[in-house]
Every structure is written in structure tokens, then in C-alpha cells.
C-alpha positions as CSV (number, residue, x, y, z in Angstrom):
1,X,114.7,225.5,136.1
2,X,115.6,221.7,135.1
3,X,113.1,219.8,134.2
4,X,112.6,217.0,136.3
5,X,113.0,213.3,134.4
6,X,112.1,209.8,135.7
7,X,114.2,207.9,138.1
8,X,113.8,204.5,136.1
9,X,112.9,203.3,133.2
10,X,110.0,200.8,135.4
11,X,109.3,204.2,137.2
12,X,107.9,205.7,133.7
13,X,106.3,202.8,132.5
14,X,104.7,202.3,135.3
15,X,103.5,205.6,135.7
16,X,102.3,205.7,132.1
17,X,100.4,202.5,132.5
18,X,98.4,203.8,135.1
19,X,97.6,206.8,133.7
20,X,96.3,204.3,131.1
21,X,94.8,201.9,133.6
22,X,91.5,202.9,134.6
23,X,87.7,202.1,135.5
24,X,86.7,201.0,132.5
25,X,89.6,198.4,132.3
26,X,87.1,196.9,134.8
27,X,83.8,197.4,134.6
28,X,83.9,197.9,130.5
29,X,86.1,195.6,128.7
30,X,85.3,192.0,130.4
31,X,81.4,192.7,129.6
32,X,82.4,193.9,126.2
33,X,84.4,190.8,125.5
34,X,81.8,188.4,126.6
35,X,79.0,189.8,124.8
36,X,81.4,190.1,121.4
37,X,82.3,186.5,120.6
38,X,85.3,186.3,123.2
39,X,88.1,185.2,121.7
40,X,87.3,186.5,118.5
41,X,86.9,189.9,119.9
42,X,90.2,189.8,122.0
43,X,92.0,189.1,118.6
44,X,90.3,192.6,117.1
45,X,91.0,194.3,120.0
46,X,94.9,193.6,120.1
47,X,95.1,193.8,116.5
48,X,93.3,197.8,116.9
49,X,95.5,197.9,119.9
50,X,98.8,198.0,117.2
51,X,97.1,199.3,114.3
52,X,95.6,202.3,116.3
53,X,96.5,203.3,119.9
54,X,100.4,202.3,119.6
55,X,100.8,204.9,116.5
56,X,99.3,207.4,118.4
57,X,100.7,207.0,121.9
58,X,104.2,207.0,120.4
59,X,102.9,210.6,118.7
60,X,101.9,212.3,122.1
61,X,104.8,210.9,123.5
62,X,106.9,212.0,120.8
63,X,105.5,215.6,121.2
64,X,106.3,215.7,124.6
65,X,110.1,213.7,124.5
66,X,111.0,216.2,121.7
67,X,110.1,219.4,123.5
68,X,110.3,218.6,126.7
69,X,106.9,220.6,127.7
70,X,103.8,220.2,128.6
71,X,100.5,220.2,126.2
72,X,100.6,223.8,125.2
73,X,104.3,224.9,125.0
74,X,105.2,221.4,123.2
75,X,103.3,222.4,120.0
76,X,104.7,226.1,120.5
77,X,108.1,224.3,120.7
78,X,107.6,222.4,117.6
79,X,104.6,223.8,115.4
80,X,106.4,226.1,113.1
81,X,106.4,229.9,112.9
82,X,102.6,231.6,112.9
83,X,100.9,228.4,113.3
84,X,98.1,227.5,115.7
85,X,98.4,223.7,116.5
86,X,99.1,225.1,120.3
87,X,95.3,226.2,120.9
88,X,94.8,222.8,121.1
89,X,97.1,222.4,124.3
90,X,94.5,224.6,125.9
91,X,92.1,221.7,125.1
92,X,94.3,219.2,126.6
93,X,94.5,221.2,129.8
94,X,90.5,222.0,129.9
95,X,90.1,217.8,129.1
96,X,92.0,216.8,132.1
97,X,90.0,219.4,134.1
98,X,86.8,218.3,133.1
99,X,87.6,214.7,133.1
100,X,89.1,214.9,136.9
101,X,85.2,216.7,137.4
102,X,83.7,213.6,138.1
103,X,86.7,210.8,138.1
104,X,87.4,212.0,141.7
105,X,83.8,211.3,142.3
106,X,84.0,207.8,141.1
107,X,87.2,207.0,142.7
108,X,85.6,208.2,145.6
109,X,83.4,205.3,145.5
110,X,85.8,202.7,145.2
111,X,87.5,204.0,148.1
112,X,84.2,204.6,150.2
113,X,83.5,200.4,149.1
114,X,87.1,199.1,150.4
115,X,86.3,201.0,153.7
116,X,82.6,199.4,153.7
117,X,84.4,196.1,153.6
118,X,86.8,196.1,155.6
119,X,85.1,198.0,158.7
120,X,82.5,195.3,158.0
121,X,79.2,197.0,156.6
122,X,79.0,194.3,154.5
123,X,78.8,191.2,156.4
124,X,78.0,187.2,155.0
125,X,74.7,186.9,154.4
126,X,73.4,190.3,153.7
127,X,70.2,189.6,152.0
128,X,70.6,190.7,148.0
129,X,68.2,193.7,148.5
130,X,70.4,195.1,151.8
131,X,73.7,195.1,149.2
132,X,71.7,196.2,146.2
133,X,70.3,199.3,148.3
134,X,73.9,199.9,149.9
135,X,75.0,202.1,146.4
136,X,71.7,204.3,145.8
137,X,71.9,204.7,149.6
138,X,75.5,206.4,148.9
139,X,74.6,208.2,145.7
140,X,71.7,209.9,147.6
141,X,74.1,211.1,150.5
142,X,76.4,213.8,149.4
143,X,78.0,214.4,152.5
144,X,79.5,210.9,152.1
145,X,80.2,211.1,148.3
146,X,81.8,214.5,149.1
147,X,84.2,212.9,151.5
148,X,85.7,210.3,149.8
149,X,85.7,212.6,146.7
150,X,87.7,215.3,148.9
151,X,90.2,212.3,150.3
152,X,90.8,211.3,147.1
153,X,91.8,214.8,145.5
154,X,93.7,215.9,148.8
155,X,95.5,212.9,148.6
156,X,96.2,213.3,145.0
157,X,97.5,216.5,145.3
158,X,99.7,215.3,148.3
159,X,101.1,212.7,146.4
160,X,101.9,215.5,143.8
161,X,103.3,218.2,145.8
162,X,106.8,216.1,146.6
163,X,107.4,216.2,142.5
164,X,108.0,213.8,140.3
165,X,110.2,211.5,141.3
166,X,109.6,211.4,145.2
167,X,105.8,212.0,145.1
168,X,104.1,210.4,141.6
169,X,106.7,207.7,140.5
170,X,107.7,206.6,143.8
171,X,103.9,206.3,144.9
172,X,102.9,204.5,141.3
173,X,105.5,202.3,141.7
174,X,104.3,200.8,144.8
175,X,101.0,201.1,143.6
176,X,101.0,199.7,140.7
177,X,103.2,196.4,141.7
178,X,100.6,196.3,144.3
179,X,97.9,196.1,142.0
180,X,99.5,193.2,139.4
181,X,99.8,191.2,142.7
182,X,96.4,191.9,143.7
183,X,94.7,191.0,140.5
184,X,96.7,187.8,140.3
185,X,95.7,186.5,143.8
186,X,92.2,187.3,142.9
187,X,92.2,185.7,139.6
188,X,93.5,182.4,141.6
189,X,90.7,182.8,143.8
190,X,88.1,182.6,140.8
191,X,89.8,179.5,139.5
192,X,88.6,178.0,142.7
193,X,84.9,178.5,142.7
194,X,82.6,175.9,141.8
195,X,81.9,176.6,137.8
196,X,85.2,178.9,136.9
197,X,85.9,176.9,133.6
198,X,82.5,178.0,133.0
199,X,82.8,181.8,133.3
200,X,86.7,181.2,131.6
201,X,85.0,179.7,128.4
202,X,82.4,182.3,128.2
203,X,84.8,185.6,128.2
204,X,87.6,183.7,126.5
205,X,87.0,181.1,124.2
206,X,86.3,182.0,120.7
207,X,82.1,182.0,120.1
208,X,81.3,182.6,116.6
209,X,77.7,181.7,117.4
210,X,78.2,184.6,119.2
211,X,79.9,186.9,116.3
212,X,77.0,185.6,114.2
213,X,74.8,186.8,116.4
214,X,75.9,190.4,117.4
215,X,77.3,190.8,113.5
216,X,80.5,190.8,112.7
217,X,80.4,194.7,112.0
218,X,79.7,195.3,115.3
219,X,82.1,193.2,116.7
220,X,85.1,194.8,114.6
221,X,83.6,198.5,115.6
222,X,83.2,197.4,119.7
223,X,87.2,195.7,119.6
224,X,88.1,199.3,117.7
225,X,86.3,201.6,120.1
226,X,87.7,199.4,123.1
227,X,91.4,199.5,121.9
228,X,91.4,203.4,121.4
229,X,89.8,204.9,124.5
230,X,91.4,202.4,126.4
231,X,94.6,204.2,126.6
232,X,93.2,207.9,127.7
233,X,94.9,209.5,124.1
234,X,94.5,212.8,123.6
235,X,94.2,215.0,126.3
236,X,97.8,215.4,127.1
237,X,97.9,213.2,129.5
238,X,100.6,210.9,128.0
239,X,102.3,213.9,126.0
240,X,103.4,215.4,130.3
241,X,104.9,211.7,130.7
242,X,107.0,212.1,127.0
243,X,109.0,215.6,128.4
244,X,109.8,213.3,131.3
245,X,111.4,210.4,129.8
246,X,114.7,209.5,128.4
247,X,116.2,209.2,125.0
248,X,117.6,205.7,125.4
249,X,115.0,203.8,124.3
250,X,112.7,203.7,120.9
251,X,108.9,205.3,121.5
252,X,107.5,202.2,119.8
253,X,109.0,199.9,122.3
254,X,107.6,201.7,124.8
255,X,104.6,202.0,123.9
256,X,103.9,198.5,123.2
257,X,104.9,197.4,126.7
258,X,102.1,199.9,128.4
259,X,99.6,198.6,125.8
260,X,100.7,195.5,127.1
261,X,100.2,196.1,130.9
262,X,97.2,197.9,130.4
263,X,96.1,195.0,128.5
264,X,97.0,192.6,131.6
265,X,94.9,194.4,133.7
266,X,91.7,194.5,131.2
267,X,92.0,190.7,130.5
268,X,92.8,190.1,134.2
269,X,89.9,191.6,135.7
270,X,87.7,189.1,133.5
271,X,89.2,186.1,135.0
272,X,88.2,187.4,138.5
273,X,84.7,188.4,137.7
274,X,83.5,186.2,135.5
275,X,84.4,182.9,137.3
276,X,82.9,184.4,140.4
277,X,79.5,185.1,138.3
278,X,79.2,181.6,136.6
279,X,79.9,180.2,139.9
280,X,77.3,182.2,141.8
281,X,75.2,182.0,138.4
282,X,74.7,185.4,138.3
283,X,74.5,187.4,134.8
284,X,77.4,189.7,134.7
285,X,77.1,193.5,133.7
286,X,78.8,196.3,132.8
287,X,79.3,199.7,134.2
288,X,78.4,200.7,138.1
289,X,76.2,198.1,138.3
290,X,78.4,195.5,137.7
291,X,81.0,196.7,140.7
292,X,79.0,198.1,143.0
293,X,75.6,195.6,143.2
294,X,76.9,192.2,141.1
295,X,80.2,192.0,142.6
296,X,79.6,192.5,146.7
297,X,76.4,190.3,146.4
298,X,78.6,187.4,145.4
299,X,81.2,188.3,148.2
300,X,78.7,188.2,150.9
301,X,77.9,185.1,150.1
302,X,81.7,183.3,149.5
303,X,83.4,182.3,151.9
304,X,85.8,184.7,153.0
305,X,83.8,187.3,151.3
306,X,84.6,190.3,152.9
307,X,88.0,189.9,152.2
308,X,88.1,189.2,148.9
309,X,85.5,192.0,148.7
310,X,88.2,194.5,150.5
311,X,91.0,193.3,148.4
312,X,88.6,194.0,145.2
313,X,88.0,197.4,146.3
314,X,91.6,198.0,147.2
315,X,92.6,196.9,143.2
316,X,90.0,199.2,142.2
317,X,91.0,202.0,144.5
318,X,94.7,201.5,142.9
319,X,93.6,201.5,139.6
320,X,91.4,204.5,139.8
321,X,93.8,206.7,142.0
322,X,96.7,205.8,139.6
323,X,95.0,207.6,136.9
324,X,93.8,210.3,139.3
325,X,97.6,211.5,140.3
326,X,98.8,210.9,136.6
327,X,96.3,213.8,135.2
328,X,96.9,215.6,138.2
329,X,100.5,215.5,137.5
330,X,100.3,216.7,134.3
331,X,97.6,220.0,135.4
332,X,100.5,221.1,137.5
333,X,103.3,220.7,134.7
334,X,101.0,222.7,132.7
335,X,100.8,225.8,135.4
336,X,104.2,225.2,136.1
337,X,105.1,225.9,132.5
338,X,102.9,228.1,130.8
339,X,102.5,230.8,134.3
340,X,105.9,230.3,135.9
341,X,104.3,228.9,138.9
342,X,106.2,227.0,141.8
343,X,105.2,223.7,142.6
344,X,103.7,224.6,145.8
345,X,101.6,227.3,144.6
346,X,100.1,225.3,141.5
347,X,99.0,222.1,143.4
348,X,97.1,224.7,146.1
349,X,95.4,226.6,143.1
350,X,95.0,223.4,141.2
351,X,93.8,221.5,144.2
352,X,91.1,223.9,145.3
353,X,90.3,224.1,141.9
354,X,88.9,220.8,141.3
355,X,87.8,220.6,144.7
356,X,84.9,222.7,144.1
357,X,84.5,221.9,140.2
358,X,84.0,218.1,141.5
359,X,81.3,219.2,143.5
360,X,78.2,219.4,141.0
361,X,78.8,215.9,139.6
362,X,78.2,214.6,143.7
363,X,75.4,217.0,143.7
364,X,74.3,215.5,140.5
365,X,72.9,212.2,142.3
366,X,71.5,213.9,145.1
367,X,69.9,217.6,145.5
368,X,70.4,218.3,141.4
369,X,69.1,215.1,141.0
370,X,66.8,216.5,138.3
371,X,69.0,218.3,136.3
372,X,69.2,217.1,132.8
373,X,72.7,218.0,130.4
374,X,73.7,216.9,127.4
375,X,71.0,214.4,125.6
376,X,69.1,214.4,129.0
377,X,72.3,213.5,130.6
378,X,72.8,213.7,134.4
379,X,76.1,215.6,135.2
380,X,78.8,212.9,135.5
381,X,77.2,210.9,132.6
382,X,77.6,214.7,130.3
383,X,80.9,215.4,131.5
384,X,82.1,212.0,130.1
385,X,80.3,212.3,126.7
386,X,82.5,215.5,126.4
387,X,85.7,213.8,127.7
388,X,85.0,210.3,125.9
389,X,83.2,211.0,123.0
390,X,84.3,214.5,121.5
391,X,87.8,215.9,123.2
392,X,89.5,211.9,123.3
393,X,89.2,211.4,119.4
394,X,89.2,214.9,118.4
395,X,92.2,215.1,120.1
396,X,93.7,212.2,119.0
397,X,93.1,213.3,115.5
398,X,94.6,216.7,116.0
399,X,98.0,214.7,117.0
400,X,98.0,212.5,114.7
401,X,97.6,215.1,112.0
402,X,100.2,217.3,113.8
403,X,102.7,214.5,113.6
404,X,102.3,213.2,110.2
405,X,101.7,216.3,107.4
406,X,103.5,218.9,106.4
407,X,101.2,221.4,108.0
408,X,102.4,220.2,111.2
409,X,105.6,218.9,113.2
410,X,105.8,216.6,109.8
411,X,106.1,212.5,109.7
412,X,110.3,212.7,109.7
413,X,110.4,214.9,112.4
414,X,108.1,212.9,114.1
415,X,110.0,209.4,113.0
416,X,113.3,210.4,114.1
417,X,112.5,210.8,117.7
418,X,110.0,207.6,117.7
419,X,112.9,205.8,116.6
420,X,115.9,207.4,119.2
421,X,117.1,205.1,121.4
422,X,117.3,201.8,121.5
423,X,114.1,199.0,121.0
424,X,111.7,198.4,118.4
425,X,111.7,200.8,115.6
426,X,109.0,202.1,113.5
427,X,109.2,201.8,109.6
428,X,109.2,204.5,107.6
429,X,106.3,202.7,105.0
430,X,104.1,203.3,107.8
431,X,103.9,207.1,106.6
432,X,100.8,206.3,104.2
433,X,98.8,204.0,106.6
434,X,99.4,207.1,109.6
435,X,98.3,209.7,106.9
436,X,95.6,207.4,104.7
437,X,93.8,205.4,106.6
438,X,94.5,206.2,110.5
439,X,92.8,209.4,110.1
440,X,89.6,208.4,108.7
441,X,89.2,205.1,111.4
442,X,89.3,207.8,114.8
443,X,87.2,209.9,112.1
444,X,84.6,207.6,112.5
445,X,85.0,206.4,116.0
446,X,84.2,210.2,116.7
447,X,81.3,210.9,114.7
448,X,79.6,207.3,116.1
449,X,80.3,208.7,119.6
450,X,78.7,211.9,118.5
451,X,75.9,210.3,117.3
């Protein structure tokens, strides 16, 4: 059978970049970069960003360009006779499982929100308790939670089933042009409110009170953490997007333009909340919290509120879903592959699948309510320590190793497809900074996550 490739070159960015583009683009990074000296931390973030999560996007991609397979049979394709570097595709495959085990849920959420606001639930001036109790109120219902989880994984699967050109990159185009337009309209909005330059100066401008405060050490190690997990490396789920693309342009190119767009986004989303929160003079927050308490209060009380709030939850809805049909995308290349399935039969096994594996982490707020994981964890919260903490950097090490010693694919072979095609080209000196010093920096972003 031929493997199917990418209609455009915009198609596969695109596509990549939301893979890329998540949650935490939005309820992480502005926080992070407001409580880390601003400015300061932005410039540690993009310098990470090129030091770190280029190198080893270009190395999953390069693994998947060069064999033009999915996580498992890529190394098999490239790992040399007798070795083992394929186990590790199994680990790809069980990440993206585990890490669609409680995404759906979320992106459930931001789809049950855009509905709340544009049916109206929220209305202008809903006392701060009524929109506070709205997102407990959901988390305790899972026959609600269920829902939107099951629309989001029936759609994603939908979307899947028409293959890749018709079905992922013709949806993610349109998705994801909608969602730059979106977050530039609502960044305009900010700039409006009484106070903006207020909120700009806070999550932008360079604080080195700030840096004093926090430490510099800390600062550095936040920017570091930021720029690596902000891309979703090692699971595979760039490597599926590699075996689709062309040869006619250079890996490093590439991947510097979806650092770039993911970057946007991040950045972006700051200029819309924070603004909004200096305006209202609210303290912004990160995580849940932030998006699903911080952000409607302040819509139910600007004018036009609901709105903005539906256009909000329609950005996040894109953002999330993006990533949801990438992974799923690259679950069904990987049955496709490795079991000879068709199409059709891998997204109905696939989709049922994480149907019911999703359903624990909605029980996990509700009836198992008292169930305790990992470090007293509730379930979503344990499922992401596994996904963020342990099989992201472990798995980026394992490709970076792969790509760069002799033990593995080796750093020429590696090179020479990095550098095919046309576009920015990486130097061979880099060799003893990918073998040196990369491998010790994810070393340590891993054992701090384990920690």
C-alpha cells in the first residue's frame, strides 16, 4: 500500500504545530512567564527552544522522513541488525494511549465551556460564587463530562477515518488558521480594556527584581522545562508526521518554523489574559483554575462578555482538539503498520479503545473521587505525571541517543537526512553538543520531574 504524504507543505506544518499546540500553551506558559522575570524568562525560553527542542524535533522527524513508518517499524527500519531501539516504539504507542486517557477529558471541558457560553449559561452579572461553582458543578457530574469527552473522541476519530489528507490536514488547516485569527482578535480586545499596558508590562517587560527574587537558577530551570515539554517530544507523535512529509525541504527549517507557531500561540495567549486580569484586577493563575473560574468571571462582567467568552472557549476547543486528532492520527498509522490493519477497522478498534480507557479519569472527579494514584495523585493528575514527567524525557532521550551514537541510527546518518532538501541546514560541529551536553540537560529535566 502507498503511504499516504501531505498535500502541502502549510498542510504539514500546520498539522505539526498543532500536534505541538496544546493546553498548557495556555493555561501554563503566560503564568510561568509572569512569575519568572518576563522578559528575561522569554529570552531563556527561546534560547532552550533552539538549544533543546529544535535538535530533537528534527531527530523524531528525521526517524520518521527516513523510514517512512510509524514509532515501532521506523527504528526496525533503521536500528541495525539484532538491536532493540524498537521496544521503545511500543512506548511511543502506549504514551499516546495513555496521554489521550485523560486529554479527551480535558478537551471535553473546553468544549462543554464554548457551549455554556454561547447557549447563554453564563450570563453578565453572574455573581463570582455562581461562575466559580459552575466547574466543580461539572467535575462532579459524569454524565456531562462523559459527553463531551465521547463528542470529542467520536469526532476525532471521524475526522481520522477520511485519512490523511481529506480528514486530518484538511480539518487542521481550517482549524488552525481559525485559531491564529481568533487569538489575534482577542489579543486586540485586551489592548482595549482599562489597565492593558498594565498586564503587557507585567508578563513582558524584563523584571529582574523579579529574577532576583525567584533566583536566577530557577528561572533558567522553569524557561528549560517550558521549552522542552512544550513541543509533545517523545512519544511518537511528531516521528508519524516525519514518514508523511517531503524531502524538499531541510528538517531544521522545519522545525524552527513549528517552534515558531507554537511559540505564537504561547506568547499570544498572555496578551489576551493578562490585560483582561490587570484590568479587572484580578491575580492571574495557572492551570484549570485560571481558565475555567479566572477567565469567565472577568467575561461576565465585560461588556460583550459572553462573546468573548464563546470565542475563548472556541480558541481553546481548537487548540485542544488539534492535538487530540494529531495523536489519534498517529495510533492508527501505528495499527495500520505494525498489524496490517485497514483504516476503517483501526479507527473502530482504536476508537472504542480509548472510549472506555477515558472513562476512569471522568470517574476520577466524581464516584472514584477518593481514589489516590501515583504520590496521592487523583487519576488524570497520575496519568500526566507518567506522560509528562517520565515517558516525554525518557523518550526524548532514547531518540536523541538513537540519532547521535554509534549504537544507534549514528549522527551522519542522522545529519544527512536533517540536511535533505532545501532550508536551513544543520552543522556538522553540532555532533559534540547533541552527544555532550544535550543528553545530560533532558537527564536532569527527568530526574527533577521524577522527584
Amino acid at each position: 500500500m502507498k503511504r499516504e504524504n501531505f498535500r502541502s507543505r502549510i498542510g504539514f506544518l500546520l498539522v505539526s504545530a498543532g500536534c505541538a499546540i496544546g493546553i498548557g500553551n495556555v493555561w501554563k506558559f503566560p503564568y510561568v512567564v509572569g512569575e519568572n522575570g518576563g522578559g528575561v524568562f522569554v529570552l531563556f525560553y527561546l534560547l532552550f527552544l533552539l538549544c533543546m527542542g529544535v535538535p530533537v524535533l528534527t531527530m523524531e522527524l528525521a526517524v520518521g522522513r527516513a523510514s517512512r513508518k510509524s514509532a515501532v517499524l521506523g527504528y526496525k527500519a533503521l536500528e541495525r541488525p539484532g538491536a532493540k531501539w524498537h521496544i521503545h516504539g511500543w512506548f511511543c504507542v502506549a504514551g499516546c494511549c495513555l496521554l489521550m486517557m485523560y486529554y479527551t477529558t480535558v478537551s471535553g471541558w473546553m468544549l462543554d465551556y464554548f457551549v455554556k457560553f454561547l447557549s447563554g449559561s453564563f450570563s453578565p452579572g453572574m455573581s463570582a460564587e455562581a461562575v466559580g461553582s459552575a466547574f466543580p458543578a461539572m467535575l462532579s457530574a459524569p454524565g456531562e463530562m462523559g459527553l463531551w469527552m465521547a463528542v470529542t473522541v467520536l469526532a476525532g476519530f471521524a475526522v481520522c477515518s477520511f485519512g490523511l489528507q481529506k480528514g486530518l490536514e484538511r480539518i487542521t488547516t481550517v482549524m488552525m488558521s481559525a485559531l491564529m485569527v481568533l487569538m489575534v482578535i482577542l489579543a486586540g480586545h485586551s489592548f482595549t480594556l482599562p489597565g492593558a499596558g498594565e498586564g503587557v508590562a507585567f508578563y513582558l517587560l524584563p523584571d529582574f527584581e523579579k529574577v532576583r527574587q525567584v533566583g536566577l537558577g530557577k528561572v533558567i530551570t522553569a524557561a528549560m522545562n517550558q521549552s522542552f515539554f512544550t513541543l509533545s517530544l517523545g512519544i511518537g507523535a511528531m516521528e508519524i508526521f516525519g514518514s508523511y512529509m517531503s524531502d524538499r525541504h531541510s528538517l531544521g527549517g522545519e522545525a524552527v518554523r513549528i517552534c515558531a507557531m507554537d511559540t505564537f500561540v504561547a506568547v499570544t495567549a498572555g496578551l489576551i489574559i493578562f490585560p483582561a486580569c490587570f484590568s479587572f484586577g484580578v491575580q492571574p493563575d495557572s492551570g484549570p483554575s485560571l481558565i475555567f473560574v479566572t477567565l469567565p468571571n472577568i467575561f461576565v462582567n465585560m461588556s460583550g462578555g459572553r462573546v468573548w467568552g464563546a470565542l475563548f472557549f472556541l480558541f481553546m476547543t481548537f487548540a485542544s482538539f488539534s492535538t487530540v486528532i494529531a495523536v489519534f492520527e498517529n495510533l492508527l498509522a501505528c495499527c495500520i503498520d505494525n498489524f496490517g490493519w485497514s483504516r476503517k477497522k483501526a479507527v473502530l478498534i482504536n476508537c472504542a479503545f480509548i472510549l472506555i480507557a477515558s472513562i476512569p479519569c471522568v470517574l476520577g472527579y466524581n464516584i472514584w473521587s477518593e481514589l489516590s494514584l501515583i504520590g496521592g495523585r487523583d487519576v488524570l493528575d497520575s496519568e500526566d505525571f507518567l506522560v509528562s514527567n517520565l515517558l516525554l524525557p525518557l523518550g526524548s532521550l532514547i531518540y536523541l541517543l538513537f540519532c547521535v551514537t554509534k549504537w544507534g541510527w549514528g549522527f551522519d546518518h542522522y545529519l544527512a537526512e536533517a540536511n535533505r532538501g532545501e532550508g536551513l541546514k544543520l552543522s556538522p560541529k553540532f555532533k559534540y553538543f547533541f552527544r555532550f551536553a544535550l543528553p545530560p540537560l533532558i537527564l536532569i529535566i527527568l530526574i527533577q520531574g521524577l522527584l
